[in-house]
C-alpha positions as a printed NumPy array, in Angstrom:
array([[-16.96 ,  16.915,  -8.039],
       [-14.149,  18.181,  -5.775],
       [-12.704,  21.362,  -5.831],
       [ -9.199,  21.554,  -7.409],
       [ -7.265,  22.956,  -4.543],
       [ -4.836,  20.286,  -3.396],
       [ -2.299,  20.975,  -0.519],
       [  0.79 ,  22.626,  -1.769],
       [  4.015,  21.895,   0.694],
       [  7.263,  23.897,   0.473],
       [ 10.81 ,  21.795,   1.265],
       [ 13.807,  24.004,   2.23 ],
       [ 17.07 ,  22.152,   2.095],
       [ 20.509,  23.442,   2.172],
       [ 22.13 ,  23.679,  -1.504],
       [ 24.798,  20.277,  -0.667],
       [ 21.473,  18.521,  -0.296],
       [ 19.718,  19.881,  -3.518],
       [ 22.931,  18.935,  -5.266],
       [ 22.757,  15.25 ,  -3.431],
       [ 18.87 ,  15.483,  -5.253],
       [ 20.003,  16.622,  -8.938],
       [ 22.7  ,  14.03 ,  -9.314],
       [ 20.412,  11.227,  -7.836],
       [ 23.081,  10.487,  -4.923],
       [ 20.83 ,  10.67 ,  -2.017],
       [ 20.112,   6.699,  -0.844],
       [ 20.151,   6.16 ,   2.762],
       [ 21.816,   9.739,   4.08 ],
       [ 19.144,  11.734,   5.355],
       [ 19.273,  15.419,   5.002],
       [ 18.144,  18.191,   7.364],
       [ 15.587,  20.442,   6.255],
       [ 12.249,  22.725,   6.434],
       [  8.864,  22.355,   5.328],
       [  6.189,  24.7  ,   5.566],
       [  2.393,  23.226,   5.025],
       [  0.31 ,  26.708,   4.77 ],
       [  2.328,  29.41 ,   6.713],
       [  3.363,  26.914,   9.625],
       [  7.187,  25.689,   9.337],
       [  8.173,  21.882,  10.122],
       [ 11.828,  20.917,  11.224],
       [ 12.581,  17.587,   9.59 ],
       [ 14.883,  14.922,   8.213],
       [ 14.732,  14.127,   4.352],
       [ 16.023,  11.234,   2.385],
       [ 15.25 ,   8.776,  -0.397],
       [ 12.826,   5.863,  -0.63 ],
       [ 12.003,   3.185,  -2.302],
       [ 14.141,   0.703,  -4.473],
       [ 14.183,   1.061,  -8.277],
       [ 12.287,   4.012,  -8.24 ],
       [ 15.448,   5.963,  -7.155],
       [ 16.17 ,   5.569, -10.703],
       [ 13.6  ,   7.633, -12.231],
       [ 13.823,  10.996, -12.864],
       [ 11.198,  11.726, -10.587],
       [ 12.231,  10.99 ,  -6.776],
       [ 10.302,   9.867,  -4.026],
       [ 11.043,  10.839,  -0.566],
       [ 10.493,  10.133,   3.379],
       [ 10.221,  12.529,   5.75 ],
       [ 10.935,  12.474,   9.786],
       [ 10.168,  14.814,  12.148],
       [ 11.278,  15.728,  15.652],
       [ 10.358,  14.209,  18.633],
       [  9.402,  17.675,  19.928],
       [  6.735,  18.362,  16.802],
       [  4.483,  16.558,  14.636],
       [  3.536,  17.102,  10.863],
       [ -0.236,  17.117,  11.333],
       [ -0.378,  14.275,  13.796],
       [  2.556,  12.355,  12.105],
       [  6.049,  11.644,  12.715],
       [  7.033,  10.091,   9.701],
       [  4.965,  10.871,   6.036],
       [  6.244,   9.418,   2.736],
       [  6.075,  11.242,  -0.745],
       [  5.827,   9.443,  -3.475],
       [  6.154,  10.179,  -7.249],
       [  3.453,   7.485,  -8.615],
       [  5.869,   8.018, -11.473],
       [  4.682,   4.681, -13.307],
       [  1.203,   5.447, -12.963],
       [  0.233,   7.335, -15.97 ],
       [ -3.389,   8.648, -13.469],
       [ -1.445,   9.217, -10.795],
       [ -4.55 ,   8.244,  -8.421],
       [ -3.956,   4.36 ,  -8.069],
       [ -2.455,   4.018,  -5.216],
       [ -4.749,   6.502,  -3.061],
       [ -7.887,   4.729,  -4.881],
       [ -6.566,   1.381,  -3.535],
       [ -6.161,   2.231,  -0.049],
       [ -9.113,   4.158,  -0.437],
       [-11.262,   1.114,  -1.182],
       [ -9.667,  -0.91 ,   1.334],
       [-11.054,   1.226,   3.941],
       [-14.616,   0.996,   2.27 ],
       [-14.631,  -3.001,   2.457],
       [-12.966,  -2.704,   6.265],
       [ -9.718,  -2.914,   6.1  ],
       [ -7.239,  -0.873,   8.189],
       [ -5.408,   1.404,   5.939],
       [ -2.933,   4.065,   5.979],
       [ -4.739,   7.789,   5.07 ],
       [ -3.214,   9.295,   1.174],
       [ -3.612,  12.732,  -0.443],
       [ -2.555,  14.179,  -3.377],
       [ -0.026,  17.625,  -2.531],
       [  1.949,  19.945,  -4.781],
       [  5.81 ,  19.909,  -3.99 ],
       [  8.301,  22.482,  -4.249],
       [ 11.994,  21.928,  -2.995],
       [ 13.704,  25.568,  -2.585],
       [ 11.19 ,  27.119,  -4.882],
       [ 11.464,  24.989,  -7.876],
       [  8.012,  23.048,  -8.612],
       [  8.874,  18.947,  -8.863],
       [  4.842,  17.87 ,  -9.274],
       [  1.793,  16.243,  -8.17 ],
       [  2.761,  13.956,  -5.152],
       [  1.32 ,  11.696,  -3.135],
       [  1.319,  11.756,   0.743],
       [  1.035,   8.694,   2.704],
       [  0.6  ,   7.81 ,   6.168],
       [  3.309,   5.792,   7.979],
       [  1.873,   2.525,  10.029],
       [  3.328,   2.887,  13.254],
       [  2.383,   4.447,  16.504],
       [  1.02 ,   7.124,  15.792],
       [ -1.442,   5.51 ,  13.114],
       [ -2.494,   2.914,  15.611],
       [ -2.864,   6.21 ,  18.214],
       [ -4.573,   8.063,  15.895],
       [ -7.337,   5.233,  15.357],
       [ -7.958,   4.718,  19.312],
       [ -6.205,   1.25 ,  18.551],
       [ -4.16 ,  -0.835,  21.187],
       [ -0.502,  -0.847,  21.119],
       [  1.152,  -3.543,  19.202],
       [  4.186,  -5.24 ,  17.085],
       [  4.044,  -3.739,  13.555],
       [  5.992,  -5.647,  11.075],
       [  6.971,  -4.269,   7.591],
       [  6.66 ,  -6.75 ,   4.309],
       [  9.617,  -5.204,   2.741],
       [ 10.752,  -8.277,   0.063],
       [  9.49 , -11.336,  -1.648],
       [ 10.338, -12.841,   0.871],
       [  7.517, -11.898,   2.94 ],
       [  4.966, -14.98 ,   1.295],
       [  4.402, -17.234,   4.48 ],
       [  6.685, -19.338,   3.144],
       [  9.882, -21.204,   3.96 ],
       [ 10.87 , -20.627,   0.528],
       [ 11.493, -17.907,  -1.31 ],
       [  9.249, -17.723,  -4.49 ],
       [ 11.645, -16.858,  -7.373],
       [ 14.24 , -18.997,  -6.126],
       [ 12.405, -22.237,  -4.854],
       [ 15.62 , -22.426,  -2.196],
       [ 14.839, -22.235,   1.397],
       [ 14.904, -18.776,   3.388],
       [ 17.597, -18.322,   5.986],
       [ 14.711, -17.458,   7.969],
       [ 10.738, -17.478,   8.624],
       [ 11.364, -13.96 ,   8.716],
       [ 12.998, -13.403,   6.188],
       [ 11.334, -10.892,   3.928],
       [ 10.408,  -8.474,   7.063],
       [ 11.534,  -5.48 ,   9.206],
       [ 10.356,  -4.71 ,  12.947],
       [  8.405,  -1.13 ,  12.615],
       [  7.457,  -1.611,  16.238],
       [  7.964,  -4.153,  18.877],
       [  7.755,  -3.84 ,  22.583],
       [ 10.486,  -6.374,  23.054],
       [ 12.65 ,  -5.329,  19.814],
       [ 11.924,  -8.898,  18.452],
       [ 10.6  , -11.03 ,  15.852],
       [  9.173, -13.648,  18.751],
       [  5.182, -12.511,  17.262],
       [  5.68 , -13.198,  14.163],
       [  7.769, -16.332,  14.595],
       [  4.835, -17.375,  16.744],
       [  2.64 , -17.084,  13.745],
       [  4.689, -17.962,  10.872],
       [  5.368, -21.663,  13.062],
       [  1.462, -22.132,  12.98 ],
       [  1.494, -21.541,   9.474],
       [  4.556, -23.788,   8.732],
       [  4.35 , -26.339,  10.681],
       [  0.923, -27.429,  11.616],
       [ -0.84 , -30.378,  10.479],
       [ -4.099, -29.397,   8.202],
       [ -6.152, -31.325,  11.143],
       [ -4.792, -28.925,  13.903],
       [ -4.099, -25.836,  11.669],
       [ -7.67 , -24.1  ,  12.15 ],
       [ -7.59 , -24.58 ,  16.778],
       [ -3.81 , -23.226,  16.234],
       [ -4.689, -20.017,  13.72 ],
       [ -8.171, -18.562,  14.95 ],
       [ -6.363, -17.008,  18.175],
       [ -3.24 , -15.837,  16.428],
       [ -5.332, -13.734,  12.407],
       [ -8.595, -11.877,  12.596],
       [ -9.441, -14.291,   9.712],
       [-12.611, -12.435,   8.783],
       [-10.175,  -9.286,   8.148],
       [ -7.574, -11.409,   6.641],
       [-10.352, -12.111,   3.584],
       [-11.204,  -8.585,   3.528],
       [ -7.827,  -7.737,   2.546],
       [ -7.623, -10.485,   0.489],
       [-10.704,  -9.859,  -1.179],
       [ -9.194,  -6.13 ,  -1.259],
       [ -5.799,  -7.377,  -3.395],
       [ -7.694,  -9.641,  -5.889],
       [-10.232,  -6.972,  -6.85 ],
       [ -7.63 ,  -4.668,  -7.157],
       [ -5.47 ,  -7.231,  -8.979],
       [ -1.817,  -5.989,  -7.276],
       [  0.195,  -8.966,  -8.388],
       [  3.163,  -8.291,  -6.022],
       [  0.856,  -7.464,  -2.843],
       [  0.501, -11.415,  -1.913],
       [  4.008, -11.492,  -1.024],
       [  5.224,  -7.714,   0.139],
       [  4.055,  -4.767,   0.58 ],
       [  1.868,  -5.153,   3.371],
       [  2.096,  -4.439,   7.227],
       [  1.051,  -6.912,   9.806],
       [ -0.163,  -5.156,  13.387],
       [ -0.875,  -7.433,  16.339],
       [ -3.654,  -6.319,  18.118],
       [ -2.408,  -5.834,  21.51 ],
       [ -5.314,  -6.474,  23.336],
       [ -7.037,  -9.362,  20.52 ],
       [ -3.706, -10.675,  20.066],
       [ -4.874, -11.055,  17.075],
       [ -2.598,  -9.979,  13.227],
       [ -4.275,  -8.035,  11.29 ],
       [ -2.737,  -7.155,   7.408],
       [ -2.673,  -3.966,   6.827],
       [ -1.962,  -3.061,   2.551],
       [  0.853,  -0.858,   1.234],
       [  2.058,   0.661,  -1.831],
       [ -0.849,  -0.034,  -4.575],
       [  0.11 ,   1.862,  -7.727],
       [  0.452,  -1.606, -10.172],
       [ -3.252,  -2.003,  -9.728],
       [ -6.561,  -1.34 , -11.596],
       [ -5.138,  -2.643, -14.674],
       [ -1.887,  -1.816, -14.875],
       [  1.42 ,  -3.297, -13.801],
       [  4.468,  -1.887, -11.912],
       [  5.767,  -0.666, -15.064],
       [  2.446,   1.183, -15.89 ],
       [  1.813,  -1.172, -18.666],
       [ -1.315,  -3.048, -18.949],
       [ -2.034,  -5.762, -16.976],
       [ -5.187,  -8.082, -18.193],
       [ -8.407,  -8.252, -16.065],
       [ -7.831, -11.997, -15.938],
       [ -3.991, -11.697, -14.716],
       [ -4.48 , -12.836, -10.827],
       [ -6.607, -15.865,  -9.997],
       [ -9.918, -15.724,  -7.352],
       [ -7.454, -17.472,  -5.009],
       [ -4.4  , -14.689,  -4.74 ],
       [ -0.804, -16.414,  -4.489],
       [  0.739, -16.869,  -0.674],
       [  0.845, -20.11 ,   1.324],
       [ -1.3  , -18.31 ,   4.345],
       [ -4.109, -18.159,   1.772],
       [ -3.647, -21.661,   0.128],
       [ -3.818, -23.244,   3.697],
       [ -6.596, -21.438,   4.607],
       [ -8.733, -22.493,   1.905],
       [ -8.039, -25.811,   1.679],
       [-11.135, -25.902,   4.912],
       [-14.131, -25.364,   3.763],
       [-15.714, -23.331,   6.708],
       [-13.005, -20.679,   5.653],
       [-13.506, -20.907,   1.812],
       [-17.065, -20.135,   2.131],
       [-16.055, -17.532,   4.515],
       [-14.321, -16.057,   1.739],
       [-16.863, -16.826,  -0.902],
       [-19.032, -14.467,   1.096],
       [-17.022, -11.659,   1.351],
       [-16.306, -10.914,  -1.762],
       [-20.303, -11.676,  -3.373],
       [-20.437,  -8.556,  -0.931],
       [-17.703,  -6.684,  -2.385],
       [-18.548,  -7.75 ,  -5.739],
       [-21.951,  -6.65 ,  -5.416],
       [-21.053,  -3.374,  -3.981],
       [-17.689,  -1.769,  -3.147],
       [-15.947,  -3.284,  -6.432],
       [-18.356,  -1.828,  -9.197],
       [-18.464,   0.857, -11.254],
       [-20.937,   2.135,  -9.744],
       [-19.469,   2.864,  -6.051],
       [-16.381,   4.042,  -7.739],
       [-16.876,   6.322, -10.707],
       [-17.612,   9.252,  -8.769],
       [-14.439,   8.957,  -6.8  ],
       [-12.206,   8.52 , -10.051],
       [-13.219,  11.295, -12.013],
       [-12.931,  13.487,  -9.209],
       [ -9.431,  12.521,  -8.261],
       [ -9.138,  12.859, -12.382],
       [-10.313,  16.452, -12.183],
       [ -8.605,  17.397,  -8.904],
       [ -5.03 ,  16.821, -10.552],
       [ -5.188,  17.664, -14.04 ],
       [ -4.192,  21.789, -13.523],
       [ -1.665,  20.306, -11.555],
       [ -0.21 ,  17.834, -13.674],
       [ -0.09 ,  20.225, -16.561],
       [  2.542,  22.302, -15.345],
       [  4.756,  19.245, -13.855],
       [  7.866,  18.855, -15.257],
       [  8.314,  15.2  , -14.343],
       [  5.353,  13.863, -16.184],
       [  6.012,  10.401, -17.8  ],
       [  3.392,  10.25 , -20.084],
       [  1.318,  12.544, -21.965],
       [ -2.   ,  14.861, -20.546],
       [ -4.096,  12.782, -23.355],
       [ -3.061,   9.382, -22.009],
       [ -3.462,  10.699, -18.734],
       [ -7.059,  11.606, -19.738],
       [ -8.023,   8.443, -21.165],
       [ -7.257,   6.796, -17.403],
       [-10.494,   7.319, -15.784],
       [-12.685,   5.395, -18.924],
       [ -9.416,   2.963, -18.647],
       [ -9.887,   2.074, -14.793],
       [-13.696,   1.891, -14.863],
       [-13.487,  -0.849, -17.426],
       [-11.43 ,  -2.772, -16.11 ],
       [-13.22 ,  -2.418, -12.747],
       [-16.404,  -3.45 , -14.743],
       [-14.475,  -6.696, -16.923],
       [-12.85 ,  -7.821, -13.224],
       [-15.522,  -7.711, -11.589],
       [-17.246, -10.264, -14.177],
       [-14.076, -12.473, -14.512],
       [-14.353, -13.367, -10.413],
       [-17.861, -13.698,  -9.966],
       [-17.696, -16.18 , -12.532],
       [-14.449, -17.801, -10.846],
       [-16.98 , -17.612,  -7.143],
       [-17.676, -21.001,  -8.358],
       [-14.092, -22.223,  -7.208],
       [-14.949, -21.391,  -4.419],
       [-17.17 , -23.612,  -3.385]])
């Protein structure tokens, strides 16, 4: 087991701000501010993120820092309430896991927050995909594109609506891009749009690492995140494979549960995922067995209760003296308890449901 020390950070912002916080006002004005990590003090920018969850009573929050410092490597880290998540450890497990079955993934750890000495809970810190990430790694430059809306399912339509997007890409924002354009991924969403099935496979080998593309398919199905087919993902083209790669983002409705924290059943999201990328893909053999083969692997290995229990219970133990004092919990310390026995059985009931659904893949 781990210890139970978890970073504690300390947020200084002047009182306008803190009153901007209380009365849930902040959205998209960014607030100037302090943070000390240890003894060492960070200028930075503060504001807001995320969607709905600005509602809850429990905020989330991105943070920007100067050109002239870095936070630890970073310029940009994101805080996040896992407010939903009655363990609190979904999200970090997820991305965790992806980088077991070889999937690029941004780094998370749990960290104690205080803003001007009051104590607002267990957070979770997670690595921004841009530059620095890719610098970080020893990885070539490259266009990074945010999934950012449904929008974002390889589609020309939009998948609640049926009606056509205004745009292939539609659904996505430019993180980084040499040329301050969409022109890479228009290049690939055209191959995936408009290709006949004859020509599709000589047109999409040079433009996805297909191999990784399963991985982090494999990587969504396991972990059953319903919406993560169609957002919440980063593409990065490799600037020297000119190759995408998918890269996953924000996993808390996973491991059973759904983006309201209520249960989701192990039987919810088919072998297959949803998004017309994967459905073309598949529909060639070479690449369905390709895919078949991954996840036996996973299956067999990564996804079991086995490779995993270990990791839960410690993330379990390394929160609970936190969690106790926060005064944002949504849910009680004896539901939060019962999460770890929760996630490993659904682990071990998914993990039968697909390799009986392998089959399908055939």
């Amino acid at each position: 087991m781990q210890n139970n020390a978890i970073p504690e950070y300390n947020i200084s912002v002047p009182f306008k701000g803190v009153k901007w916080i209380q009365k849930g006002k902040w959205a998209n004005e960014a607030v100037a501010g302090v943070i000390k990590a240890g003894d060492k003090p960070y200028e930075m920018l503060i504001k807001y993120r995320g969607a709905h969850i600005r509602s809850f009573p429990k905020k989330s929050y991105d943070l920007l820092f100067m050109k002239s410092q870095s936070f630890f490597g970073a310029r940009r880290i994101h805080l996040n309430a896992e407010y939903n998540d009655p363990s609190l450890i979904r999200n970090k497990l997820s991305l965790d896991f992806f980088r077991d079955i070889g999937v690029l993934s941004p780094e998370a750890q749990h960290v104690t927050l205080y803003i001007n000495g009051l104590y607002q809970g267990v957070y979770l810190q997670l690595e921004s995909v841009d530059q620095k990430f890719l610098k970080k790694r020893g990885l070539p430059a490259g266009s990074i594109y945010y999934a950012i809306s449904e929008n974002a399912n390889f589609s020309k339509y939009n998948p609640t609506t049926g009606k056509e997007k205004r745009s292939v890409t539609a659904g996505y924002e430019i993180k980084f891009d040499p040329n301050k354009s969409f022109n890479s991924l228009r290049e690939l969403m055209h191959c995936i749009l408009n290709s006949s099935e004859k020509e599709f496979p000589s047109r999409i080998e040079p433009l996805l690492d297909i191999d990784q593309y399963f991985r982090w398919l494999a990587g969504a199905v396991c972990t059953q995140n319903f919406d993560g087919f169609i957002h919440n993902y980063a593409l990065y083209k490799n600037g020297e494979s000119k190759r995408f790669e998918i890269l996953p983002w924000d996993y808390d409705a996973t491991w059973g549960r759904d983006i309201h924290g209520d249960v989701m059943g192990n039987k919810y999201v088919p072998i297959e995922g949803y998004n017309t990328l994967t459905a073309r893909l598949l529909l060639h053999k070479p690449y369905k067995r390709q895919y078949k083969r991954i996840m036996e692997e996973i299956l067999d290995d990564a996804f079991t209760c086995r490779a995993l229990e270990q990791k839960i219970l410690a993330l379990h133990q390394s929160l609970r003296p936190h969690l106790v004092k926060d005064p944002y919990k949504h849910r009680s310390l004896s539901i939060f308890d019962e999460e770890p026995e929760f996630i490993l059985a659904f682990i071990k009931n998914r993990n039968k449901y697909l390799k009986k659904r392998l089959t399908r893949l055939q």
